[in-house]
DSSP file (Angstrom, degrees, kcal/mol; ACC not computed):
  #  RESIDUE AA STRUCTURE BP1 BP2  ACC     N-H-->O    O-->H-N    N-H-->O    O-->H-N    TCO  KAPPA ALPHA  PHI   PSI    X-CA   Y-CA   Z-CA
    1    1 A X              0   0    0      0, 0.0     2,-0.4     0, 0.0    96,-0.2   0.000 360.0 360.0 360.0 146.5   14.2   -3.9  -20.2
    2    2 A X  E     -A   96   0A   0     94,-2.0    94,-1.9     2,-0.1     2,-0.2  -0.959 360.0-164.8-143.7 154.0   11.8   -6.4  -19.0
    3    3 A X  E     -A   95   0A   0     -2,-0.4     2,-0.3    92,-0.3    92,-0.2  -0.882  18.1-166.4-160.5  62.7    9.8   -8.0  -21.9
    4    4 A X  E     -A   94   0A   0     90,-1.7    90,-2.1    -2,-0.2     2,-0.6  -0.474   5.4-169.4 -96.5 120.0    6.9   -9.8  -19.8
    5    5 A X  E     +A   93   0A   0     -2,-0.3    88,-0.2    88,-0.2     3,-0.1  -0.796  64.1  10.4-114.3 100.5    4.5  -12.6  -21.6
    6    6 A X  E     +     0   0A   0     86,-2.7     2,-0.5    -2,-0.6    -1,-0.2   0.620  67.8 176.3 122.1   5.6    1.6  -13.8  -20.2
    7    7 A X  E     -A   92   0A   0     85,-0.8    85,-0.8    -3,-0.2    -1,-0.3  -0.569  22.5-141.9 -89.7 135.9    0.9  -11.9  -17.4
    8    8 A X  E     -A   91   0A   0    122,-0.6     2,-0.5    -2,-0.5    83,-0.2  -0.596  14.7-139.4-109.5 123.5   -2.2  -12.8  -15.8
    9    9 A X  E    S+A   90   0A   0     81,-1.5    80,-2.4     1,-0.4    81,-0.8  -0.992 102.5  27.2-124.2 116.9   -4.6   -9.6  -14.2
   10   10 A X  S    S-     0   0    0     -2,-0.5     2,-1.8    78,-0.4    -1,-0.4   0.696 102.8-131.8 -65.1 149.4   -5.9  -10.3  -11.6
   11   11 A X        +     0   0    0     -2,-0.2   117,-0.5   102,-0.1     2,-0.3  -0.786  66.7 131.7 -95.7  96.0   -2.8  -12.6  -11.1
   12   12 A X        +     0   0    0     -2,-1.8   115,-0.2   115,-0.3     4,-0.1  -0.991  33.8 172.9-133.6 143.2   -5.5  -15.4   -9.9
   13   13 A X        +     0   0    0    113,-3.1     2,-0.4    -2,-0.3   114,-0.1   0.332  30.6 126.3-161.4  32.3   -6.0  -18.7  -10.9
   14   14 A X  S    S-     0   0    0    112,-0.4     2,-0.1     1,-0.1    -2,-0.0  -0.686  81.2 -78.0 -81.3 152.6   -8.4  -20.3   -9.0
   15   15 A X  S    S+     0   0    0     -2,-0.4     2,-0.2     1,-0.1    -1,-0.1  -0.128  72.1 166.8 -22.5  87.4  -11.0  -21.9  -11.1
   16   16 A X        -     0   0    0     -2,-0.1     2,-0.4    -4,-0.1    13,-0.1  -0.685  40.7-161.8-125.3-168.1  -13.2  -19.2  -12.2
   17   17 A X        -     0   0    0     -2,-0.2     2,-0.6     9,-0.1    11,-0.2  -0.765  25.0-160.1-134.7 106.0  -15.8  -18.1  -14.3
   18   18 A X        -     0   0    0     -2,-0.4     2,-0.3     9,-0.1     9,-0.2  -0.793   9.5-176.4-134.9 146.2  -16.1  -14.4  -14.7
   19   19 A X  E     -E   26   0B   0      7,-0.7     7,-1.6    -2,-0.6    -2,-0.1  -0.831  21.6-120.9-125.9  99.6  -18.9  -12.6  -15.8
   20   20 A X  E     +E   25   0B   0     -2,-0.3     2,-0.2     5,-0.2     5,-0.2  -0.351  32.6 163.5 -62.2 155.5  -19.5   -8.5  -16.4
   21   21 A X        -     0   0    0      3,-1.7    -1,-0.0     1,-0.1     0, 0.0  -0.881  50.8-100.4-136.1-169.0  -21.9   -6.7  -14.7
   22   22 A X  S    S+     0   0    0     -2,-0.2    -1,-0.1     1,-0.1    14,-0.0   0.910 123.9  40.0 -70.1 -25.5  -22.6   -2.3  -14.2
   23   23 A X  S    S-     0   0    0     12,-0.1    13,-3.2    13,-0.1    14,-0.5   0.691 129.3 -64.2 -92.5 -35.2  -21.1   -3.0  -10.8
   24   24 A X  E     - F   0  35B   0     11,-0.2    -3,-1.7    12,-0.1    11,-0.2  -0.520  63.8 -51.0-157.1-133.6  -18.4   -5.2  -11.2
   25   25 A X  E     -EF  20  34B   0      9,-3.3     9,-0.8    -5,-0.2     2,-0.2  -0.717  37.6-145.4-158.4 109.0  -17.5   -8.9  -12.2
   26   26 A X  E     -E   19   0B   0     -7,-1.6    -7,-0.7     7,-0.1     2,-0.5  -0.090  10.1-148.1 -74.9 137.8  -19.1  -11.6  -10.8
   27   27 A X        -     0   0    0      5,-0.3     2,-2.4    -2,-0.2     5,-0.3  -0.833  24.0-127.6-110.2 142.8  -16.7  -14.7  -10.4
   28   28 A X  S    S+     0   0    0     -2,-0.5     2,-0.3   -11,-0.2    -1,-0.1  -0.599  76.7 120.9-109.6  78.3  -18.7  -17.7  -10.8
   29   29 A X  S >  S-     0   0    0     -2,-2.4     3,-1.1     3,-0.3     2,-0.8  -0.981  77.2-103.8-145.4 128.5  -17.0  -18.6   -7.1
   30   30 A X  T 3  S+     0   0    0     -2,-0.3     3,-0.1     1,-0.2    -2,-0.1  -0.574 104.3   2.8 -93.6 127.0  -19.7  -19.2   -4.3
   31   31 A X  T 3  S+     0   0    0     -2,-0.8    89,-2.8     1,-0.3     2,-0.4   0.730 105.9 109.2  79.7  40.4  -19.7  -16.2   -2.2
   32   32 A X  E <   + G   0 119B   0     -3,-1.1    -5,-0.3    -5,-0.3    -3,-0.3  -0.961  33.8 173.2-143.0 126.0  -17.0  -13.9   -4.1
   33   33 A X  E     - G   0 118B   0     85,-1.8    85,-2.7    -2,-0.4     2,-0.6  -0.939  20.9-148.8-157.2 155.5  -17.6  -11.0   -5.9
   34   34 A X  E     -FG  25 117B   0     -9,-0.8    -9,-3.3    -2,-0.3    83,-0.2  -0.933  17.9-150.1-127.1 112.6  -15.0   -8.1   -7.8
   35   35 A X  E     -F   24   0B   0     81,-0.7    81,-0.4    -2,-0.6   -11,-0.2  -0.441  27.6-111.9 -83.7 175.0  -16.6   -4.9   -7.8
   36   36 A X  E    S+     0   0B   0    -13,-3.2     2,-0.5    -2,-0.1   -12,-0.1   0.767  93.0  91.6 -73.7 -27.3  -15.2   -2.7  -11.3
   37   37 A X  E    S+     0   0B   0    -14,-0.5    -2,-0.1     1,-0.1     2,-0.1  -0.936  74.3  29.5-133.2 135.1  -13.3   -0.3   -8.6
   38   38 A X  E     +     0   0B   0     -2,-0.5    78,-0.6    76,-0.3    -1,-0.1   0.580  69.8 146.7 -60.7 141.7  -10.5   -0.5   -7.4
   39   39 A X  E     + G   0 115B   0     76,-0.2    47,-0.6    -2,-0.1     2,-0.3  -0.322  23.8 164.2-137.4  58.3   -8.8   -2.1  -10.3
   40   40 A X  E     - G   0 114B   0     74,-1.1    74,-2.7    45,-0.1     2,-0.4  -0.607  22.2-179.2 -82.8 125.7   -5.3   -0.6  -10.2
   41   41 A X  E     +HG  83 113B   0     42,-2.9    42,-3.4    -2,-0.3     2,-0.2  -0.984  15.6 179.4-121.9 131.5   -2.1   -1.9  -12.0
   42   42 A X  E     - G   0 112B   0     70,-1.5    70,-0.9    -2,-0.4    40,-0.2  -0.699  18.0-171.1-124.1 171.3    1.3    0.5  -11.1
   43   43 A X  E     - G   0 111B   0     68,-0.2    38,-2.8    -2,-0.2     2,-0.4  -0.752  15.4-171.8-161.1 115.1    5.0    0.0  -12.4
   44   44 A X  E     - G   0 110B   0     66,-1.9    66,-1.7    36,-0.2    36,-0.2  -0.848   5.1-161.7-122.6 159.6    7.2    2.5  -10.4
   45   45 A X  E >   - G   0 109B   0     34,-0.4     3,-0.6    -2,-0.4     2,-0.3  -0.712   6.4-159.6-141.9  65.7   10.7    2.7  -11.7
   46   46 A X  E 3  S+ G   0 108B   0     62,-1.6    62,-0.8     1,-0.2    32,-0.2  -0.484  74.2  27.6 -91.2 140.5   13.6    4.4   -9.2
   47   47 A X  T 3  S+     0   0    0     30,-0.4    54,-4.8     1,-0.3    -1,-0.2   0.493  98.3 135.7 109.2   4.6   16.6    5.7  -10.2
   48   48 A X  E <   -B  100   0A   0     29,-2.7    -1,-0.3    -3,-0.6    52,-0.3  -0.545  57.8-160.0 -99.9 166.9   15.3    6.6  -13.5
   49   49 A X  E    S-     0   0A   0     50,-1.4    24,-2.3     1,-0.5     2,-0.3   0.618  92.3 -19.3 -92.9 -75.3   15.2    9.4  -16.4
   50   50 A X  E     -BC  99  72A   0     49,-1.3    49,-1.1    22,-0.2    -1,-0.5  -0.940  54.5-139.5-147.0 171.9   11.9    7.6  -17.8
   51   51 A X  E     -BC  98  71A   0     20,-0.5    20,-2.1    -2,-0.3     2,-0.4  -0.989  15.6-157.1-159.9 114.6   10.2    4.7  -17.8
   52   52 A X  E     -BC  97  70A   0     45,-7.6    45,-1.0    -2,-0.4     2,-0.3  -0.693  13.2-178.2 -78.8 136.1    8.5    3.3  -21.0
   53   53 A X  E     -B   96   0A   0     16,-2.7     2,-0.6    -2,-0.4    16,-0.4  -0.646   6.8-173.9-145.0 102.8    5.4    0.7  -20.9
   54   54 A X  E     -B   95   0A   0     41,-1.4    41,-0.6    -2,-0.3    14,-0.2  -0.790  12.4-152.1-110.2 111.3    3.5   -1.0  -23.6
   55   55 A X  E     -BD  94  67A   0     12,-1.1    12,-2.1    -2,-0.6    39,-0.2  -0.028  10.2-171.5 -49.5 127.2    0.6   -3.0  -23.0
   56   56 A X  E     -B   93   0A   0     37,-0.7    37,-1.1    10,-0.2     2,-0.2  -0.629  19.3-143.2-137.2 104.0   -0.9   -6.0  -25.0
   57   57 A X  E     -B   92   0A   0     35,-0.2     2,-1.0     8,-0.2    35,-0.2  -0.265  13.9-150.4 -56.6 111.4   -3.9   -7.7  -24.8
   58   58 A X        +     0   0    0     33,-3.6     2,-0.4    -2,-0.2    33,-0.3  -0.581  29.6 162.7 -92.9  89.4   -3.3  -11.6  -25.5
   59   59 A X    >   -     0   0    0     -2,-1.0     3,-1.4     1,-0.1    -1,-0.1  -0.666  52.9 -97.9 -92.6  54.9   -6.7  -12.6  -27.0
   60   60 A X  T 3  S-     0   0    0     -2,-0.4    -1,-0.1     1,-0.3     0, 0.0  -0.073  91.7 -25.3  76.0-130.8   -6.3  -15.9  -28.8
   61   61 A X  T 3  S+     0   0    0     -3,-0.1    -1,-0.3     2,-0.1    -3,-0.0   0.806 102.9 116.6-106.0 -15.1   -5.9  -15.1  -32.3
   62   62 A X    <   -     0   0    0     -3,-1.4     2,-0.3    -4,-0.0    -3,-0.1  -0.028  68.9-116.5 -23.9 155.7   -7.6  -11.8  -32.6
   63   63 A X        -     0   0    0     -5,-0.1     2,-0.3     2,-0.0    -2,-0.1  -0.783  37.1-178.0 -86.2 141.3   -5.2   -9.0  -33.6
   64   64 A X        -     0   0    0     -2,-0.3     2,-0.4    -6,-0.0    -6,-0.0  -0.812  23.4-121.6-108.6 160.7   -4.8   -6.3  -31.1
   65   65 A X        -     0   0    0     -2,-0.3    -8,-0.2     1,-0.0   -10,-0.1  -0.903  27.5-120.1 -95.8 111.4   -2.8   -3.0  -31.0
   66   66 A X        -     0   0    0     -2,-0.4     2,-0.4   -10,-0.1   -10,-0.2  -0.110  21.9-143.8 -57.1 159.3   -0.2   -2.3  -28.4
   67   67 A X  B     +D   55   0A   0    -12,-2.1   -12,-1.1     2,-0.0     2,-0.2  -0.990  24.9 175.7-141.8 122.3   -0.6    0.8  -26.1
   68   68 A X        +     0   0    0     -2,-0.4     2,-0.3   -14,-0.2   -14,-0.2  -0.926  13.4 161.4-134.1 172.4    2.0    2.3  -25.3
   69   69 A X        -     0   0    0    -16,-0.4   -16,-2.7    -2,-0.2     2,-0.3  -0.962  31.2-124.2-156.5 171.6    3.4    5.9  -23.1
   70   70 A X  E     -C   52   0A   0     -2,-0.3     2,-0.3   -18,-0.3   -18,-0.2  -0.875  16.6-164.2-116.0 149.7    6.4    7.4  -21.6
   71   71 A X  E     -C   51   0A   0    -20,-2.1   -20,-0.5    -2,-0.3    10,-0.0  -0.882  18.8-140.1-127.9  97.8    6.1    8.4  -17.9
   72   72 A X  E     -C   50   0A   0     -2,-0.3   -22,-0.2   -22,-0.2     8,-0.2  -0.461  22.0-114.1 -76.1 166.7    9.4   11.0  -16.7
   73   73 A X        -     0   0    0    -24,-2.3     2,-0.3     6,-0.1     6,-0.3  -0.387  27.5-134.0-102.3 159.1   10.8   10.5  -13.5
   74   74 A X    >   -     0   0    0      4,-1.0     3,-5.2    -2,-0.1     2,-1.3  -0.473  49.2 -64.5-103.2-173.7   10.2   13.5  -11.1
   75   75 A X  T 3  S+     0   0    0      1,-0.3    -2,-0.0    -2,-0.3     0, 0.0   0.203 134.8  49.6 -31.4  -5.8   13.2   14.9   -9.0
   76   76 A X  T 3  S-     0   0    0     -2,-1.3    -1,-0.3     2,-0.2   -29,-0.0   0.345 119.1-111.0-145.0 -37.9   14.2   12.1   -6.7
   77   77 A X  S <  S+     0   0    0     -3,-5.2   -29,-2.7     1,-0.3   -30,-0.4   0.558  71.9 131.8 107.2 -15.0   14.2    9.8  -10.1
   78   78 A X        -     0   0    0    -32,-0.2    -4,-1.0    -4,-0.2    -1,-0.3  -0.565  39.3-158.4 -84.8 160.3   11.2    7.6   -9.6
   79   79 A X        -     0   0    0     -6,-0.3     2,-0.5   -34,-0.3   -34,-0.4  -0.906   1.7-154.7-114.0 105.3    8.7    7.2  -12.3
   80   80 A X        -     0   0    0     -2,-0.3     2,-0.4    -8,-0.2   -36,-0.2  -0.808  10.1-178.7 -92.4 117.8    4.8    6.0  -12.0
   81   81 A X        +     0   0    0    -38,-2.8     2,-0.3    -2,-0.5   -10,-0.0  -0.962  20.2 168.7 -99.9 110.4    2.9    4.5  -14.4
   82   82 A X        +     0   0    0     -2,-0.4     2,-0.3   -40,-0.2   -40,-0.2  -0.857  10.3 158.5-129.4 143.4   -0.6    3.7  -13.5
   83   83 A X  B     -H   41   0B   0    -42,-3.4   -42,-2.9    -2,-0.3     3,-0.2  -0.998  30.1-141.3-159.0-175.9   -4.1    2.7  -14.5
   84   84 A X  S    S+     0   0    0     -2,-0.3     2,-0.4   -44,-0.2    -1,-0.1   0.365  75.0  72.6-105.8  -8.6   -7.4    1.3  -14.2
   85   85 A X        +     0   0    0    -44,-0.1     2,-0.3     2,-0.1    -1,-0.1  -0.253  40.4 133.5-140.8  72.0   -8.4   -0.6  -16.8
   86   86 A X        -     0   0    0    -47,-0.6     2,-0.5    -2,-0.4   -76,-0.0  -0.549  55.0-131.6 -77.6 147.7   -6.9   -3.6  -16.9
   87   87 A X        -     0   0    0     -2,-0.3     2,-0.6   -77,-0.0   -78,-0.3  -0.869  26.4 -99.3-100.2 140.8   -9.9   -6.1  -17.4
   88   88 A X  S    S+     0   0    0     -2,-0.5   -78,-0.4     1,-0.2     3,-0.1  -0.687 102.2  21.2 -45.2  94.5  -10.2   -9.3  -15.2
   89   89 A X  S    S+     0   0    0    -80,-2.4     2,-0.3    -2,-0.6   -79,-0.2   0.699  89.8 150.2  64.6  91.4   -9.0  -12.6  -16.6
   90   90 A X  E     -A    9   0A   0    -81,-0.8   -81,-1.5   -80,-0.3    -1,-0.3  -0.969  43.3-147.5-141.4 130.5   -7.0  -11.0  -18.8
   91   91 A X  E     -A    8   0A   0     -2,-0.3   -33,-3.6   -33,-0.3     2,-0.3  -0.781  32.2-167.3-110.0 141.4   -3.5  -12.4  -20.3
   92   92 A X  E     -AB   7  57A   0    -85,-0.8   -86,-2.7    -2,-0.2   -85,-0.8  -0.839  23.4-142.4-109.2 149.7   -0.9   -9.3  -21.1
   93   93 A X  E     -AB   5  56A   0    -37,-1.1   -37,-0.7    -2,-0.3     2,-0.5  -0.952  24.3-164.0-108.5 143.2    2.1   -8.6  -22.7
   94   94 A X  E     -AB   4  55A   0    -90,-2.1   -90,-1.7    -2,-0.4     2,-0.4  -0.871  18.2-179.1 -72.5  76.9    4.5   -6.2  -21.2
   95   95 A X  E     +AB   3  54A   0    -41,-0.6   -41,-1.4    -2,-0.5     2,-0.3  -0.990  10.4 179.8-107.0 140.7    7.1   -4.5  -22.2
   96   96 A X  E     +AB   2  53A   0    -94,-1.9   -94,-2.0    -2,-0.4     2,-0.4  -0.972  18.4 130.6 133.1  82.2    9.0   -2.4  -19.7
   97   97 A X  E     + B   0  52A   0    -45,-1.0   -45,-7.6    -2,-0.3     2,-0.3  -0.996  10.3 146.8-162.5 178.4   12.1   -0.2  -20.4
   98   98 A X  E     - B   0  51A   0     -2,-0.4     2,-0.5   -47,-0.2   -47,-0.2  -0.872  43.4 -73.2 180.0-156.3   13.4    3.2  -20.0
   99   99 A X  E     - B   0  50A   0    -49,-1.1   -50,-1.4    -2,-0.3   -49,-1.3  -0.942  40.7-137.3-148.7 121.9   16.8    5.4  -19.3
  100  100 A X  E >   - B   0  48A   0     -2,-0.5     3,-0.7   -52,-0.3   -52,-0.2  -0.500   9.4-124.7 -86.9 172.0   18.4    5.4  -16.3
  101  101 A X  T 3  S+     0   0    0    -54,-4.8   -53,-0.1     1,-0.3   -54,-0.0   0.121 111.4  25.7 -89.2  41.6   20.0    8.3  -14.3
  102  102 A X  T 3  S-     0   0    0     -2,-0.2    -1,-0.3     2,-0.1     3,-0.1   0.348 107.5-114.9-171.2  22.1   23.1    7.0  -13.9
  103  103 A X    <   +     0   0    0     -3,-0.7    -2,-0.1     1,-0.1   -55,-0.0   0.585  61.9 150.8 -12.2  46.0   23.4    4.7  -16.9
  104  104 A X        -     0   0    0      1,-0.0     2,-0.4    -5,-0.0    -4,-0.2  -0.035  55.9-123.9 -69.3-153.1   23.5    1.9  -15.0
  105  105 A X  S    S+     0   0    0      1,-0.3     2,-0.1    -3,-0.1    -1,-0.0  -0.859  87.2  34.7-145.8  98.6   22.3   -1.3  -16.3
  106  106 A X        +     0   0    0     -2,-0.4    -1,-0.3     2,-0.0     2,-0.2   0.161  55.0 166.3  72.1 149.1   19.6   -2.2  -13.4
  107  107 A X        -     0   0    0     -2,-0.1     2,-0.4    -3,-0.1   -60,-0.1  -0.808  43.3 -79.8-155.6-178.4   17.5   -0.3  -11.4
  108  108 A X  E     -G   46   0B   0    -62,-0.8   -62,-1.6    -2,-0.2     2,-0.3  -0.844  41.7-179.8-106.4 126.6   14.4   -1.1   -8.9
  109  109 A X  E     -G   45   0B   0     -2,-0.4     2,-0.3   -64,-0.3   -64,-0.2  -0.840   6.4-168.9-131.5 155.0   11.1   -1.6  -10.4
  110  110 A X  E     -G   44   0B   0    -66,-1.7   -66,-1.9    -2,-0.3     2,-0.3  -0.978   2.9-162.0-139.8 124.8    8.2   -2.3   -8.5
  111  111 A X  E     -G   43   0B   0     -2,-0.3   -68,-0.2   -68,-0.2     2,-0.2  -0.871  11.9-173.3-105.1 163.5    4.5   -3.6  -10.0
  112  112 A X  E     -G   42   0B   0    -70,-0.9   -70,-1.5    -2,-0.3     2,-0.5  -0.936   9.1-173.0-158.8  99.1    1.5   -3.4   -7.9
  113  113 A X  E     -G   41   0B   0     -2,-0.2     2,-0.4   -72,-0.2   -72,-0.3  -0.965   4.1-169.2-126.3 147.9   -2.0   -4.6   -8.5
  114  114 A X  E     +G   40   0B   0    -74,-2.7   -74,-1.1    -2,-0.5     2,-0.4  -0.915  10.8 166.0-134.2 116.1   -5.0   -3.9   -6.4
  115  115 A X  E     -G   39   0B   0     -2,-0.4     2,-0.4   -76,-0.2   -76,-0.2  -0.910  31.4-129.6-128.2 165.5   -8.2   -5.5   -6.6
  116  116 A X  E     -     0   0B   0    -78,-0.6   -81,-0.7   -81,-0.4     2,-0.7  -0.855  23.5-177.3 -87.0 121.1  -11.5   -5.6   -4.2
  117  117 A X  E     -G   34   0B   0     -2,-0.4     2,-0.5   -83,-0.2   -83,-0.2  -0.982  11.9-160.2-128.0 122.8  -13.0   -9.5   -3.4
  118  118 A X  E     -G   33   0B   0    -85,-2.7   -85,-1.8    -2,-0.7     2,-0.4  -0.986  17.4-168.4-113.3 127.4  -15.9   -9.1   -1.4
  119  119 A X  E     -G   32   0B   0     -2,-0.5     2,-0.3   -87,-0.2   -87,-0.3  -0.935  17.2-166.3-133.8 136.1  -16.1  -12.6    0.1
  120  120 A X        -     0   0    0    -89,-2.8     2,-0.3    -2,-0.4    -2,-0.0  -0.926  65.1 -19.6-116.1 105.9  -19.1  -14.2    2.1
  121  121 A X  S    S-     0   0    0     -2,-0.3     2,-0.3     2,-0.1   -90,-0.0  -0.754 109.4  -8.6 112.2-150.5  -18.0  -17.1    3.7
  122  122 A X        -     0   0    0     -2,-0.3     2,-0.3    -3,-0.0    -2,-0.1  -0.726  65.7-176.0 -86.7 155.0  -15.2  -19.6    3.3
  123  123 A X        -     0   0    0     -2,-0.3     2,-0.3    -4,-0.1    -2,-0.1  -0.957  27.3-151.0-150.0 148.1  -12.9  -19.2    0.1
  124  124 A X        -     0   0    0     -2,-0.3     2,-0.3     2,-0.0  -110,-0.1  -0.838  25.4-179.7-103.9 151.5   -9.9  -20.9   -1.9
  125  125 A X        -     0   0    0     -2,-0.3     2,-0.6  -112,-0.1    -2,-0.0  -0.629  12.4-160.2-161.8 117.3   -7.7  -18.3   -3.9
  126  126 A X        -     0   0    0     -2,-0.3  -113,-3.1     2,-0.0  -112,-0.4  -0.692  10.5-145.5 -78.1  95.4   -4.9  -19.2   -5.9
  127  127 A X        -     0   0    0     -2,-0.6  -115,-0.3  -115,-0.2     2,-0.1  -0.554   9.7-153.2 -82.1 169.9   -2.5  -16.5   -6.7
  128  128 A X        +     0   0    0   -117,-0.5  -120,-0.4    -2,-0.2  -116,-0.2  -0.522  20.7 170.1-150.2  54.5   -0.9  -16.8  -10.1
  129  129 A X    >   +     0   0    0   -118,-0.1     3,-1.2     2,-0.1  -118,-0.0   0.278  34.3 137.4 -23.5 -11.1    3.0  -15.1  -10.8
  130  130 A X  T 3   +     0   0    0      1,-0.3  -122,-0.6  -124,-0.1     2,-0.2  -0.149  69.8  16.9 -62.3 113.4    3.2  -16.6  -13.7
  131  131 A X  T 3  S+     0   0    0      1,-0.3    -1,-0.3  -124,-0.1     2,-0.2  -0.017  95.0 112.1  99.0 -57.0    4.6  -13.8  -15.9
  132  132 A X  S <  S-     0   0    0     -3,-1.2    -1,-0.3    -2,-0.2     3,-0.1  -0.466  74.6-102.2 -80.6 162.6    5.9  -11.5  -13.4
  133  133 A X        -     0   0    0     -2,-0.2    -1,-0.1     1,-0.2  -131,-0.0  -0.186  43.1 -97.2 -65.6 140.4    9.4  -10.9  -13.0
  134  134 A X  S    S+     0   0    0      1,-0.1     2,-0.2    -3,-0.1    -1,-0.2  -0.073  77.7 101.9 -58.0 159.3   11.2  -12.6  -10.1
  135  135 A X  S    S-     0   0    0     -3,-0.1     2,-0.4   -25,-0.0    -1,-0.1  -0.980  79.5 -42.8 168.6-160.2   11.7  -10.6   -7.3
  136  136 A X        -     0   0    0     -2,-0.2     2,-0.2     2,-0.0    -2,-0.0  -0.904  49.0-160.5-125.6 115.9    9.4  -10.5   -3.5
  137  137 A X        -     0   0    0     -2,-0.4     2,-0.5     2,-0.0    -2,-0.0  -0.418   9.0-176.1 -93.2 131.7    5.8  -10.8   -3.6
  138  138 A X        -     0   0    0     -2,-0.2     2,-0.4     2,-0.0    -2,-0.0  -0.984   9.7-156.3-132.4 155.4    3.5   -9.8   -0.7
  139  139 A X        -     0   0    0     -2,-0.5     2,-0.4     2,-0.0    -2,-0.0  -0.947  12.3-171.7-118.5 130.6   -0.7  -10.0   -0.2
  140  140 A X        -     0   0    0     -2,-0.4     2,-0.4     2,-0.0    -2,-0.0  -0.914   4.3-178.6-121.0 163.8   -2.3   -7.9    2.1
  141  141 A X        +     0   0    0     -2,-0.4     2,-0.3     2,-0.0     7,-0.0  -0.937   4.6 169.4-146.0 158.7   -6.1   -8.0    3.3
  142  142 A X        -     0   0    0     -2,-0.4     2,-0.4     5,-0.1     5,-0.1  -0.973  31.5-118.5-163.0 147.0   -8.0   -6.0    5.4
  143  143 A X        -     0   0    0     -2,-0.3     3,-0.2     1,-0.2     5,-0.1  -0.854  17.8-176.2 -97.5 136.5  -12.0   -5.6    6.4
  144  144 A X  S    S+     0   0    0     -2,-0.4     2,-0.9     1,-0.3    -1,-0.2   0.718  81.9  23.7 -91.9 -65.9  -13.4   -2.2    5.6
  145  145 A X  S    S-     0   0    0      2,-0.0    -1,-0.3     0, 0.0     2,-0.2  -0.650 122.2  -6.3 -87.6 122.7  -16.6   -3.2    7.2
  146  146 A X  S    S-     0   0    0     -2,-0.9     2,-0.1    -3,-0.2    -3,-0.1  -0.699  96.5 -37.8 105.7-154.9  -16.9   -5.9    9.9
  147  147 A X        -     0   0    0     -2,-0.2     2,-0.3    -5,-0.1    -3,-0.1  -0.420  44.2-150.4-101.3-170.9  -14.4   -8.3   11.2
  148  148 A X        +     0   0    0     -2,-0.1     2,-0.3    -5,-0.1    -5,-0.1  -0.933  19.2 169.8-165.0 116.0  -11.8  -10.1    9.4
  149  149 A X        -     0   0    0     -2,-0.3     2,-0.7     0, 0.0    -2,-0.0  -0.896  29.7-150.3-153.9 138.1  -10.3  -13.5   10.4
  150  150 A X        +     0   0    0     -2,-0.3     3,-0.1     1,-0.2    -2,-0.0  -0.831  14.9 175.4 -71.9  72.4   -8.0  -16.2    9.0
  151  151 A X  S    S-     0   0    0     -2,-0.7     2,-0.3     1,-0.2    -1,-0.2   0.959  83.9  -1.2 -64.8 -59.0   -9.2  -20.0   10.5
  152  152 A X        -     0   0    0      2,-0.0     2,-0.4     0, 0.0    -1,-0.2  -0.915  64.3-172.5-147.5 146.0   -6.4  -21.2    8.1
  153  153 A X        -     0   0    0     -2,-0.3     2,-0.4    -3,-0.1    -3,-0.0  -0.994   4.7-166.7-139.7 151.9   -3.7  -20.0    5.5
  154  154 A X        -     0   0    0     -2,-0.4     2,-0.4     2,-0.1    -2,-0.0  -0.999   7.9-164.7-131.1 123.3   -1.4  -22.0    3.2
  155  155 A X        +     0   0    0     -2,-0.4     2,-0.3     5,-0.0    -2,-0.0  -0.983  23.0 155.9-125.9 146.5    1.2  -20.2    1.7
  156  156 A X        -     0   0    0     -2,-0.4     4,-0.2     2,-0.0    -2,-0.1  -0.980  40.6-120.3-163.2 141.0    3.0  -21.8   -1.3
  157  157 A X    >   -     0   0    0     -2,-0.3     3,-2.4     1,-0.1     0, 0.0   0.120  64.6 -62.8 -84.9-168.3    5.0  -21.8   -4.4
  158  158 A X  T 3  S+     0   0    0      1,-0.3    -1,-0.1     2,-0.2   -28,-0.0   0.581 129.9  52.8 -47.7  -6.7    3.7  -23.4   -8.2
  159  159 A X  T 3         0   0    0      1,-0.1    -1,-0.3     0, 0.0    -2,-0.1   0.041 360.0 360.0-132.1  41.2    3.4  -26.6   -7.1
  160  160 A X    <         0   0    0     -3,-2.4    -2,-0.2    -4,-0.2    -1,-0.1   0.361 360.0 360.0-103.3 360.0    1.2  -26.2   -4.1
């Protein structure tokens, strides 16, 4: 079981200000903007029976309701849980548990979130772990249209 507080979607944490629109969410970042799609969060599970996940939105003092589901594993054992609509600067809590095929006491969990930054010009961006479970994190980028180039990259833990 993993019992996650605080986890930050999009896990970002450069200064921002962000802002709905129909299209997206404008981040009050000069030259930056997060269209509404893609906005994917996964939790894949292998080695598993099922894999439980309930969601909470941490909004201050407001009351909210947890959302929760069970996701069974297909033949192989993996289990996907997926959505869209995590909101942007959004604090979670997590909870995370399930049955394994073997009762072992660990298995391999994987989260995944995927968001779109359409960036004109130079940009800082501050990823934010804070809240997910240890483990190894990777960032990918790509251009769909146009070029894509990196002058300078800094890569660094929490006190960079």
């Amino acid at each position: 079981m993993h019992d996650i507080v605080g986890l930050n979607m999009p896990p970002i944490s450069s200064p921002v200000e962000i802002k709905g629109s129909k299209t997206g969410y404008d981040l009050n970042l000069s030259g930056i903007f997060i269209p509404k799609k893609p906005n994917n969060f996964s939790i894949t599970a292998l080695g598993v029976k099922n894999l439980n996940v309930g969601v909470l939105k941490l909004q201050g003092d407001l009351a909210r309701t947890w959302v929760s589901s069970q996701f069974p594993a297909d033949q192989s054992g993996t289990a996907l849980a997926e959505t869209d609509l995590i909101s942007p600067g959004g604090s979670y809590h997590v909870k995370i548990f399930g049955d394994s095929l073997q009762n072992d006491s660990q298995v391999d969990l994987q989260m995944k979130a995927e968001k779109m930054l359409i960036v004109n010009g130079p940009f800082d961006l501050l990823i934010n772990t804070t809240g997910f479970p240890e483990g190894n994190y990777s960032l990918s980028a790509k251009a769909i249209n146009g070029s894509f180039s990196l002058d300078e990259l800094h890569l660094g833990g929490p006190d960079s």
